[in-house]
C-alpha positions in Angstrom: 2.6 13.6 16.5 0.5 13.2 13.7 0.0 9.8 11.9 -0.2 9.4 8.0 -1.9 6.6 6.0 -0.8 6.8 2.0 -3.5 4.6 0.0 -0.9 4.3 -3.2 -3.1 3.6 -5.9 -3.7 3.7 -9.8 -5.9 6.3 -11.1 -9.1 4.4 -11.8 -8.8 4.4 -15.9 -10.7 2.4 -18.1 -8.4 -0.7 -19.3 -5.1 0.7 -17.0 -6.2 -1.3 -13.7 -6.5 -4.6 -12.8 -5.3 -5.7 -16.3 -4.9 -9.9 -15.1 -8.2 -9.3 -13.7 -9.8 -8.1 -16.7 -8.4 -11.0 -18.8 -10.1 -13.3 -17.0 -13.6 -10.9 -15.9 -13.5 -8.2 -18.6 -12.1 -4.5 -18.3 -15.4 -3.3 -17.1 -16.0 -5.7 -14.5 -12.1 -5.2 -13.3 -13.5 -1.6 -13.5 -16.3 -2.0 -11.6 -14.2 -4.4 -9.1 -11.1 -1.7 -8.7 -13.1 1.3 -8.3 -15.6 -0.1 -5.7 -12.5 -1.3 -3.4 -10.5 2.3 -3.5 -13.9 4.3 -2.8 -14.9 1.8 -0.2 -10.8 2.1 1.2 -10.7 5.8 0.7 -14.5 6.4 2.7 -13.9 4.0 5.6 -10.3 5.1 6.2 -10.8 8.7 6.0 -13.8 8.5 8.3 -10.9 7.8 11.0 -9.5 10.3 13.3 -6.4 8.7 14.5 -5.0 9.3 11.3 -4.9 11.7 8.0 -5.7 9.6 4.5 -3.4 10.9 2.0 -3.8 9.4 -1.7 -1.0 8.9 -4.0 -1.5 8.5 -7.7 -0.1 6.9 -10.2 -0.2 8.2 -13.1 0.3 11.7 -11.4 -2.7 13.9 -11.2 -3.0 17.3 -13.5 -4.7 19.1 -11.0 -3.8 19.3 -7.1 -6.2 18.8 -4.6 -6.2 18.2 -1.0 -4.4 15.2 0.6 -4.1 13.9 -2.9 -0.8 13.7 -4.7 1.6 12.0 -7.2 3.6 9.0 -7.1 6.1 10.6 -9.3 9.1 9.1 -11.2 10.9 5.7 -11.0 10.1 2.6 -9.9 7.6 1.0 -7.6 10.3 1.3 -4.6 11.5 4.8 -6.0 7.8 5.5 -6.1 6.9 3.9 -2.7 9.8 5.9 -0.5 8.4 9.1 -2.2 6.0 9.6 0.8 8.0 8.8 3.4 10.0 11.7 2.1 7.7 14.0 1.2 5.0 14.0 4.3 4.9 16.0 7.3 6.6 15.0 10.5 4.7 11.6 12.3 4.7 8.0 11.6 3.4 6.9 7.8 1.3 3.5 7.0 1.1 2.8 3.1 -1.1 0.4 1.9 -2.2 -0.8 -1.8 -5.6 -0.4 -3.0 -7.0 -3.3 -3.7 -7.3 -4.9 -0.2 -10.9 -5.9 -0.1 -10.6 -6.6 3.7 -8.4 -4.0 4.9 -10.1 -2.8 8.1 -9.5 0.5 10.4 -8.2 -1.9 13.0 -5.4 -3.6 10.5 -4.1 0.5 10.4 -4.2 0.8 13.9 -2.4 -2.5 14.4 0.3 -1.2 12.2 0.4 2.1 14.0 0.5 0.2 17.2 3.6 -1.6 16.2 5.4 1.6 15.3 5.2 2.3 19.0 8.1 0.4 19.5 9.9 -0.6 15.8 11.6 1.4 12.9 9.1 -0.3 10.0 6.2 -3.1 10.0 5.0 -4.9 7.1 1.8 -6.4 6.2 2.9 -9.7 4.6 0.4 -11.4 2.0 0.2 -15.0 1.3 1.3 -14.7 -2.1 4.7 -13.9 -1.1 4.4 -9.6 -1.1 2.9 -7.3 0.8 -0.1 -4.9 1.2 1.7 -2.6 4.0 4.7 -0.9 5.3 4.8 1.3 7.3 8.1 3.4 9.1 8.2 5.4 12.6 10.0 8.1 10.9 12.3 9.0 13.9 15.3 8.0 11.1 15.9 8.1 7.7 14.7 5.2 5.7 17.4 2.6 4.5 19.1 3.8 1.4 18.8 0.0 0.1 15.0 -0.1 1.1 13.6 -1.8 -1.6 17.0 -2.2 -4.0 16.9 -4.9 -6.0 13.3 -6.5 -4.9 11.4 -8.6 -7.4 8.0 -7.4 -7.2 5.1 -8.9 -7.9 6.2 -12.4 -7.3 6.3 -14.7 -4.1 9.9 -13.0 -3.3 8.6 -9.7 -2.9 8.5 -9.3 0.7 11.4 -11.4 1.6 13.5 -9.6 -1.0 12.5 -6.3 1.0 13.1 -7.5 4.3 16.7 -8.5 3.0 17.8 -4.8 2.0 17.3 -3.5 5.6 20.4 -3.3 7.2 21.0 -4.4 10.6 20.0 -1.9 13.7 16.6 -1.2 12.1 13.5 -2.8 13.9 11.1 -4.8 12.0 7.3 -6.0 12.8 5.1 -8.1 10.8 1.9 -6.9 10.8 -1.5 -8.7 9.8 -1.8 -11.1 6.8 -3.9 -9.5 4.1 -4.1 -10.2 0.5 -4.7 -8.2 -2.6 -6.8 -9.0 -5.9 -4.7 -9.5 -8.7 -6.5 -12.2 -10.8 -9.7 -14.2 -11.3 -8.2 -17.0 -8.9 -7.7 -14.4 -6.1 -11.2 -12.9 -6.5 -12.6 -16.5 -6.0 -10.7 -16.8 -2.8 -12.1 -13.2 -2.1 -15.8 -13.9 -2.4 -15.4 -17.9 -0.8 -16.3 -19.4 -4.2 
């Protein structure tokens, strides 16, 4: 069965990405930062046969091209079940795309883990999470992501709360995003 990896991103627009970034760096330099990261996600994962890179963009694109698609309507859960629905049969990793060290090996981990459990989750120290990822052999929980408060430190746990009991959960790799000056210092070591 084929696998599917969904890099759920922003459409790299001048002043619309990375916008606590830029307060601190500029909108350029958040920019520069944000567009580097997808290209560098979307070229090293694609380059990966054990899977098929899809790209879903918010806000949606006006033209249709391969493997590329919209996040649609709703909120960031609404928008985040989306491919789950909406792919072809085989298990589906999404990530966020602004994981400077995201590596093939923290997919295939994830896919690994789906040998064996409903969903798996790439926790990040802040509290959320960079991945989930669901075997697909059942639907996903209707209360999957109901009433999570995203982008704090409650994120993930507030997701792992709305999954009802019988479904199987692994924790993937720790991984963080770049959402702010302070979290690009901790990127680059400084």
């Amino acid at each position: 069965m084929k696998r599917h990896l969904v890099i759920f991103a922003r459409a790299p627009q001048f002043g619309r990405v990375k916008r606590r970034l830029a307060a601190a760096i500029g909108p350029a330099a958040a920019m520069r930062f944000y567009r580097r990261t997808l290209d560098r996600q979307i070229r090293t994962l694609s380059r990966d046969r054990r899977w098929t890179v899809w790209l879903f963009l918010t806000p949606d694109p006006t033209r249709r091209r391969a493997n590329v698609r919209g996040q649609g309507q709703g909120d960031l859960g609404q928008r985040m079940k989306r491919p789950f629905r909406l792919l072809p049969p085989g298990p589906v990793v999404l990530v966020g795309s602004d994981i400077p060290a995201m590596q093939p090996q923290h997919i295939a981990r994830a896919f690994a883990l789906l040998g064996c459990h409903d969903l798996v989750f790439g926790p990040a120290s802040d509290g959320g999470f960079w991945l989930i990822g669901a075997r697909r052999t059942r639907p996903l929980p209707r209360s999957l992501f109901a009433r999570v408060r995203w982008s704090t430190r409650n994120a993930l746990a507030d997701t792992l709360a709305t999954i009802p009991p019988g479904y199987t959960t692994a924790i993937a790799d720790t991984l963080d995003d770049v959402d702010d000056a302070e979290d690009l210092r901790r990127w680059h070591g400084c």
